[in-house]
Structure formats: structure tokens, C-alpha cells
C-alpha positions as CSV (number, residue, x, y, z in Angstrom):
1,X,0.0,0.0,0.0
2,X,1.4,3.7,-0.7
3,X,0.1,6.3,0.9
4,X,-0.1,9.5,-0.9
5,X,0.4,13.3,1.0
6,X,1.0,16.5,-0.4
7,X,3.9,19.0,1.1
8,X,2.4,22.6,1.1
9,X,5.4,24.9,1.0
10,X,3.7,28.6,-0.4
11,X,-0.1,29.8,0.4
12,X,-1.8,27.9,-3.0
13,X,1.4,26.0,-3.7
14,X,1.0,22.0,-3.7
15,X,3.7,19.5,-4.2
16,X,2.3,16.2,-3.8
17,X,4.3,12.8,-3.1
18,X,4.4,8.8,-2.3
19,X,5.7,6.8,0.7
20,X,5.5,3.2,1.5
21,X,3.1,1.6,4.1
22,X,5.0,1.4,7.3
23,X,7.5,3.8,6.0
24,X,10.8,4.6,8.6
25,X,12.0,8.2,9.5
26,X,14.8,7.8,7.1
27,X,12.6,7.0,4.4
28,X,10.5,10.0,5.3
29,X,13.5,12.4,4.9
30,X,14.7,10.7,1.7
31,X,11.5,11.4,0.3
32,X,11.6,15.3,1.6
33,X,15.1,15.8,0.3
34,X,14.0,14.2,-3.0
35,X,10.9,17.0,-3.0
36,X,12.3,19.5,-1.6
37,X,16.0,19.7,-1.8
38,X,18.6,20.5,1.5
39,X,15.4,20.1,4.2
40,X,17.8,21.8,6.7
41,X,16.6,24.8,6.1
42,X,12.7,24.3,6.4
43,X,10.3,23.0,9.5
44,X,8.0,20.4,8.6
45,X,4.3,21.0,10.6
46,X,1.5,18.6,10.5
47,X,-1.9,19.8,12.8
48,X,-0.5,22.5,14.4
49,X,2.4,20.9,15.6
50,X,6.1,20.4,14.2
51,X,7.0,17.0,13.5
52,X,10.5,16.3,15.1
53,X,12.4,14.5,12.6
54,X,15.4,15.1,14.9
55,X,13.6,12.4,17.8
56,X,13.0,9.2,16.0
57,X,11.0,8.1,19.2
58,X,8.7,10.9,18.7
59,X,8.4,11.0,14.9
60,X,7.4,7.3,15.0
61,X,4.2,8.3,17.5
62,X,3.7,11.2,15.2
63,X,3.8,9.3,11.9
64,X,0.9,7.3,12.5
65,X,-1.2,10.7,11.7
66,X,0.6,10.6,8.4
67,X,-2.3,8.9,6.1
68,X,-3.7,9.3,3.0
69,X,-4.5,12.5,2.1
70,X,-2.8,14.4,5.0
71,X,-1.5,18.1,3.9
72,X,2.4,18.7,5.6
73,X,3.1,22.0,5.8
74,X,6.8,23.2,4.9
75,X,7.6,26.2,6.5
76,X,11.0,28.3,5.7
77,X,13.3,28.3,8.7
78,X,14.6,32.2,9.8
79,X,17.7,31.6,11.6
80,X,17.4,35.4,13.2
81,X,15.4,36.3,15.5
82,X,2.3,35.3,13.4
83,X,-0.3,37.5,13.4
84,X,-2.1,36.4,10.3
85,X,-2.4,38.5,7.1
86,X,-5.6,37.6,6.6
87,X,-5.6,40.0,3.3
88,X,-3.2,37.2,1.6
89,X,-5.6,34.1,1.9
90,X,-8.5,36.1,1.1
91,X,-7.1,37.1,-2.2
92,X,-6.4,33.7,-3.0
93,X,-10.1,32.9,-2.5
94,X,-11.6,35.5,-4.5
95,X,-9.7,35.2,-7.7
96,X,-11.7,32.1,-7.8
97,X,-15.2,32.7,-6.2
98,X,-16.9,34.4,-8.9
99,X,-16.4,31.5,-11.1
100,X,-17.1,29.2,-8.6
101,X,-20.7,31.1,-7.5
102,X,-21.7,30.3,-11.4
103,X,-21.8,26.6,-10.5
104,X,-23.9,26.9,-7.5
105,X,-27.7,26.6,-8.2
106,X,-29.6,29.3,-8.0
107,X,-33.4,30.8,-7.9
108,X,-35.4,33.7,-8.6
109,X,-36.1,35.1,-4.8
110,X,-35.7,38.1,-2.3
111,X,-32.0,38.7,-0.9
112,X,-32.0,38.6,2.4
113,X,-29.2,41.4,2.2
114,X,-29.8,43.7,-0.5
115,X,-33.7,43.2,-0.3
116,X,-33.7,43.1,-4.3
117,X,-35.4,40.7,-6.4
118,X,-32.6,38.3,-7.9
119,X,-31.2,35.5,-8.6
120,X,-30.4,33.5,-4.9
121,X,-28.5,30.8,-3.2
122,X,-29.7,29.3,-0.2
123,X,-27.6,29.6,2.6
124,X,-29.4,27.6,5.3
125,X,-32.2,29.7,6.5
126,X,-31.9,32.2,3.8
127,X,-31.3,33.4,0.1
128,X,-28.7,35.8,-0.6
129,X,-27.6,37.0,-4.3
130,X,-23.9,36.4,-5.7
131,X,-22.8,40.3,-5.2
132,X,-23.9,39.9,-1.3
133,X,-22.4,36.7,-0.9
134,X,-18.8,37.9,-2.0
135,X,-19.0,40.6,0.8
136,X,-20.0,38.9,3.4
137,X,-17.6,35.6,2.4
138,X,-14.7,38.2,2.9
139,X,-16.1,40.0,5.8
140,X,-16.4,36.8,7.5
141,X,-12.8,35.5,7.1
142,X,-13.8,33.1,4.7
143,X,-16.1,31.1,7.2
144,X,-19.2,29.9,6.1
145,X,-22.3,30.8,8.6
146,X,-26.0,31.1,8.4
147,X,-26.8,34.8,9.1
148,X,-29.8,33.8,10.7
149,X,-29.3,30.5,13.0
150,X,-25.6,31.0,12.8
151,X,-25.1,27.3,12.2
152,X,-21.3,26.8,10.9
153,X,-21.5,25.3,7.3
154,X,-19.0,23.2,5.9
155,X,-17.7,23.9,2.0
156,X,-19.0,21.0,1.1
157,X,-22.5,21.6,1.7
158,X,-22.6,24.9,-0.3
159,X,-19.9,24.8,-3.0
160,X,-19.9,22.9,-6.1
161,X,-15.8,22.2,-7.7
162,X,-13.6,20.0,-5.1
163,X,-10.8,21.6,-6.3
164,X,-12.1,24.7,-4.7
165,X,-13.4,23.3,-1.5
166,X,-10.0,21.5,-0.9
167,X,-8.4,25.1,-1.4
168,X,-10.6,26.6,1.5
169,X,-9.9,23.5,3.9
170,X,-6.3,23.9,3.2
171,X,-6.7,27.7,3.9
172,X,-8.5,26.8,6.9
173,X,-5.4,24.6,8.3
174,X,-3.3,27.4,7.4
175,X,-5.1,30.0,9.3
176,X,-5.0,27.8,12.3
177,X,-1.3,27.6,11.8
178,X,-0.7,31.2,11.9
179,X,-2.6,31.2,15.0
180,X,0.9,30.5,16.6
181,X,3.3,33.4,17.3
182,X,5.8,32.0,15.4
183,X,4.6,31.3,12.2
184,X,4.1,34.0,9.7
185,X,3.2,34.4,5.5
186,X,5.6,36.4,4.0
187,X,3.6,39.0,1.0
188,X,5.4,36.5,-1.5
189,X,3.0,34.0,0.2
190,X,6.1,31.9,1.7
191,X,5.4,30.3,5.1
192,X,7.9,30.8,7.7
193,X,9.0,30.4,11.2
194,X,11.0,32.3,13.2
195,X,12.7,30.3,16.2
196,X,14.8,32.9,18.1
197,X,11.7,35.1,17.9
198,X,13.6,38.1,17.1
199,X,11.2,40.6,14.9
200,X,13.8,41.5,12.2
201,X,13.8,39.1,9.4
202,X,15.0,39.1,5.7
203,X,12.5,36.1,3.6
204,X,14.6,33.8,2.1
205,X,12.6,33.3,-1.1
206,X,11.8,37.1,-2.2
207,X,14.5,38.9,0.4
208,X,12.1,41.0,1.7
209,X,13.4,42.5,5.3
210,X,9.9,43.1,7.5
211,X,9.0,42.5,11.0
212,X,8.4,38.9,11.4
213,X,5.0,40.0,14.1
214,X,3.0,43.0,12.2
215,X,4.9,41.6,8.8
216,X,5.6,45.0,8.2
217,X,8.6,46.2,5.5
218,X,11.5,47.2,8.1
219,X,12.1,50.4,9.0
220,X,15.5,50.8,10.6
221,X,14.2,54.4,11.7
222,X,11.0,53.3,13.3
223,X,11.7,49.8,14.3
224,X,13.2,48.5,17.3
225,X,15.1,45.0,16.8
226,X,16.2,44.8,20.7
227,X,13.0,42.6,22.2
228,X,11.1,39.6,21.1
229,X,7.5,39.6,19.7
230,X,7.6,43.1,19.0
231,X,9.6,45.9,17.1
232,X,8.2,48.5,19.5
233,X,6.2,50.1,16.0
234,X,2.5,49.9,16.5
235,X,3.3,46.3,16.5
236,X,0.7,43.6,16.3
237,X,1.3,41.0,19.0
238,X,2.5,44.1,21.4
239,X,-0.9,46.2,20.8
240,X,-3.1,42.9,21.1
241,X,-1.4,42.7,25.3
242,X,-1.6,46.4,25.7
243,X,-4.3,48.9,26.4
244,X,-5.0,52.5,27.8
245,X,-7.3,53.0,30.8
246,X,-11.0,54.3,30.1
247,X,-13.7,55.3,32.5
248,X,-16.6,52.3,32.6
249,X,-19.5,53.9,31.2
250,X,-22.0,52.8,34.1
251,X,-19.5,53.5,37.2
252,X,-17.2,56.4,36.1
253,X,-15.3,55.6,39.8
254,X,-14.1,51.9,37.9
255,X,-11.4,52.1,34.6
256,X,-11.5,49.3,32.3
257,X,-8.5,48.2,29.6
258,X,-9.5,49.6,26.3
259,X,-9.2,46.3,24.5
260,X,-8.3,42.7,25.7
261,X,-7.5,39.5,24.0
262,X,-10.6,37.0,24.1
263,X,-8.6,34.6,26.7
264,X,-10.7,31.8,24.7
265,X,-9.9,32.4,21.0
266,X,-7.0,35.5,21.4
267,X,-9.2,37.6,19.0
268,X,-8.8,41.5,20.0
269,X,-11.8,43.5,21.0
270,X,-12.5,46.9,22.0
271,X,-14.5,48.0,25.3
272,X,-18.0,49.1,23.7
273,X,-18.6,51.5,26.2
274,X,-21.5,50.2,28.0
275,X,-20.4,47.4,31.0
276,X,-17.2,45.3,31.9
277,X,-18.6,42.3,30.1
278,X,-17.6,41.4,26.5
279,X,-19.0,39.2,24.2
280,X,-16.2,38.1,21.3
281,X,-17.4,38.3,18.0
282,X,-15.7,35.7,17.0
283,X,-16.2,32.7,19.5
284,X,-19.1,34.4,21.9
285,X,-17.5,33.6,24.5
286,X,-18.8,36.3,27.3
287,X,-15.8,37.5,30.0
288,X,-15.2,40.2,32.1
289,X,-12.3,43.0,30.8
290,X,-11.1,43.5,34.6
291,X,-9.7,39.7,35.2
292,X,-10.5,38.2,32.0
293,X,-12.8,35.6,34.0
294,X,-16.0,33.9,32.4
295,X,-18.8,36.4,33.0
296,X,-20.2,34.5,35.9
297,X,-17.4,33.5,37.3
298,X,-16.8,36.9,37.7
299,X,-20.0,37.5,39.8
300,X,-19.6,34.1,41.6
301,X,-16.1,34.7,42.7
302,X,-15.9,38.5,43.2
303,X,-19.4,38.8,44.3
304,X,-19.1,41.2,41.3
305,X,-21.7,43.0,38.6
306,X,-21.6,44.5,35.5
307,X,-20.9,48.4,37.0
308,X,-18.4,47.1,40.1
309,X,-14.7,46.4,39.9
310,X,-13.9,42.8,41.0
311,X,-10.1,43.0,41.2
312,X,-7.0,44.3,39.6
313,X,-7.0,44.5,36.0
314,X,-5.1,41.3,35.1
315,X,-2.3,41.5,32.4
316,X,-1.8,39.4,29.4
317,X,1.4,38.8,28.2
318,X,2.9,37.0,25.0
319,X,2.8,33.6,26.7
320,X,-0.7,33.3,26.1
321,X,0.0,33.0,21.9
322,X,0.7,29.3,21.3
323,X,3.6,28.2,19.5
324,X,5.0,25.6,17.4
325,X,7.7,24.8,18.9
326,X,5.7,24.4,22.3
């Protein structure tokens, strides 16, 4: 039996490849160096985690997730030394979306956006035209929901071409890549991990210098290449921990943190100016901006409400972005 995998070394960029049933660690590396060249240079990560081809004990626990079909993602090691561009993977997407609408059935019917009389693709509880669909597709990272029930829908269920749905399944293991600090998309679309965690960095593919955390072009007059995680300009992973003090709307006597990290899904939000509990748009999750708890374990174990202070304003720091290498 051969069991067949593809190494995904650029955002869209596909190399596929063969290895035996039962294959060894030294088989696995032949067949990398046989792809891919010197692998010295590159990281090899497979759900979110680097596969340690440097611990043959550990790679032989690991390889058993290596099956048919798997995507191994071949990121570009930066010897000096990732918030995620979204921008990049969305432009992927919509080079191909109109095209791929046209093969989705359609209907004469009322869009439940635009309110005009069109022709409409049901997207659970409702219809929505093609033009309203490409906006709220990119407004919504690329995540298919119904805008009524909110039910999550999977590719499958709404588009057509497999080709396409396996690009938006490999964007979505992607995205959840770059939800660790050190992994990053360079603009050239080159995936890359930094493992000294420094923030200057020079691509190796397109030689682009830019700030491996707010992948920024560097600035030697406005950056800062003297801390991890940050270059100390407007810097994304340093402005997600940070905040000013404002006044709580209800109880002027209480400050809040302007924005906090959603200690459930790390997703930034602002204080809306009404009471110390927020509700991420992203997960839902509902905490309090003073010590981050879950809403009511904020009133169960500060005896606390929406308009009191229940304790000192608890910090977040960079340990709460996972990593890789963890």
C-alpha cells in the first residue's frame, strides 16, 4: 500500500508525493530531500504541531497521523530572531469565487441582504444573491455561517468544484497555523517560522526585510530589533497585550482596559462603552475586561456586577499566543 500526502510549502502552492506503508523516518527524509532539496533549512508541521524528525521516538508516534491525504506544511526556517495576514488568503479565495458562484444553483427570490429581487443561493435559513455573498464571504474571514441561526456550514455543503473546496480547507489549516506566534506568511506567500523570535527578518525566497509580528517592510528608523515579539512600532502582538485605561460607562469611579484578547480564541476586542462584560465576535465567549474571567465567574467569585470592579485588571502577556515549537 502507498500512501499518498502533499507538502504545502507557499499559500496555494501544492507539491504532492508517495511513501511506502510502514514507512521509517529515514525514508520519510529521503522522500523530503527528494521534493524538496537541502530540508535543513525548512520545518515540517502537521496539525498545528512540528513533526520532530530530529527524535525518532517521537516522529514514530507522530507518523501514524501521516495517512492518505494528510497536507504537511513546509515552512522556511529564519535563523534570526504570526499575526495572520488575513488580506493574503483572502485574495487567494476570490480570484476564484466568482467563477465558482456560477456553479452553484440558483433561484429567482428576495435577498435577504440587499432586499432586491434576484437570482439566490440558499444559505441555510436564507437566500442571498452572488454580489452579497462575495461581501460577506470576505467579511467573514472566509467562514461559512447562516446569518440567521448562525449554524457553521461546511464547503462541502454549499460549493460545487472539489478543487475549490479543498483550497478553502487547506486555507483553513493554514489560518490555524498562523494562529501560533511563530509562524508568519511572508507578502510573497512563503510560510515561515521564526525560532529565536527576534522581529527582524530578511525572507529567504523574495528577500524581503519586514518584522516577522505586524509583517511590516523594516524600518530601521522606526523599528526596534532589541525585544522579542515586537519591534516597539505599533506592532501587532504588542498592541493585542496592551491597552490604555478608560472610564466604565455605568460606574465612572471603575477604569476598564481599552481592549483585551478574548482569553478563549486570542481575537482583539475593544470595550464598547456600556459594561465590563464582553461578548467576542468571534467565539461568543462572554468574560469580564477587569480579570478576563467567564462572566459569571466573575459575579460568583468577586461577588461582582456589571458596574463594580472585582479585582486588579489582570495582564496578558505573550505567553498566552501558542507556538509551534511548544
Amino acid at each position: 500500500m502507498v500512501i499518498s500526502i502533499s507538502l504545502q510549502n507557499n499559500v496555494g502552492k501544492v507539491t504532492s508525493a508517495m511513501l511506502p506503508d510502514s514507512f521509517t523516518l529515514d525514508e520519510f527524509t529521503k522522500m523530503l530531500s527528494e521534493k524538496l532539496g537541502d530540508i535543513e533549512g525548512h520545518r515540517f508541521v502537521m496539525d498545528g504541531k512540528q513533526l520532530r524528525l530530529n527524535d525518532k521516538q517521537t516522529f514514530n508516534q507522530q507518523k501514524e497521523q501521516i495517512t492518505n491525504g494528510k497536507v504537511i506544511f513546509v515552512l522556511d526556517r529564519l535563523p534570526g530572531g504570526g499575526y495572520l495576514e488575513m488580506s493574503l488568503l483572502i485574495d487567494i479565495v476570490l480570484v476564484e469565487l466568482e467563477n465558482e458562484l456560477g456553479k452553484v444553483k440558483k433561484q429567482e427570490h428576495q435577498c435577504a441582504v440587499c432586499m432586491d429581487s434576484k437570482q439566490c443561493m440558499k444559505l441555510c435559513c436564507s437566500k442571498i444573491c452572488q454580489e452579497c455573498f462575495i461581501r460577506y464571504f470576505k467579511t467573514s474571514n472566509l467562514i461559512l455561517k447562516c446569518m440567521v441561526c448562525l449554524t457553521r456550514i461546511t464547503y462541502e455543503n454549499f460549493f460545487v468544484s472539489k478543487e475549490f473546496i479543498k483550497t478553502l480547507i487547506s486555507l483553513d489549516e493554514i489560518k490555524t497555523l498562523m494562529k501560533n506566534i511563530d509562524c508568519q506568511i511572508c507578502h510573497c506567500g512563503t510560510l515561515v517560522v521564526n525560532e529565536k523570535l527576534y522581529p527582524k527578518q530578511t525572507c529567504l525566497r523574495c528577500k524581503r526585510c519586514f518584522c516577522f509580528f505586524c509583517n511590516k517592510n523594516w524600518n530601521d528608523e522606526q523599528m526596534l530589533n532589541v525585544s522579542k515579539f515586537t519591534c516597539h512600532s505599533n506592532c501587532d502582538y504588542e498592541t493585542r497585550i496592551t491597552y490604555e485605561l478608560v472610564l466604565l460607562q455605568y460606574n465612572n469611579a471603575v477604569q476598564v482596559p481599552s481592549r483585551r484578547c478574548c482569553p478563549q480564541c486570542l481575537n482583539l476586542g475593544a470595550y464598547d462603552e456600556k459594561c465590563k462584560y464582553h461578548c467576542c465576535t468571534i467565539c461568543k465567549h462572554v468574560f469580564c475586561f477587569i480579570c478576563l474571567e467567564p462572566e459569571e465567574e466573575c459575579k460568583r467569585k468577586y461577588n461582582s456586577s456589571y458596574r463594580l470592579k472585582c479585582t486588579d485588571i489582570k495582564e496578558q502577556d505573550y505567553s498566552i499566543f501558542p507556538k509551534i515549537n511548544d
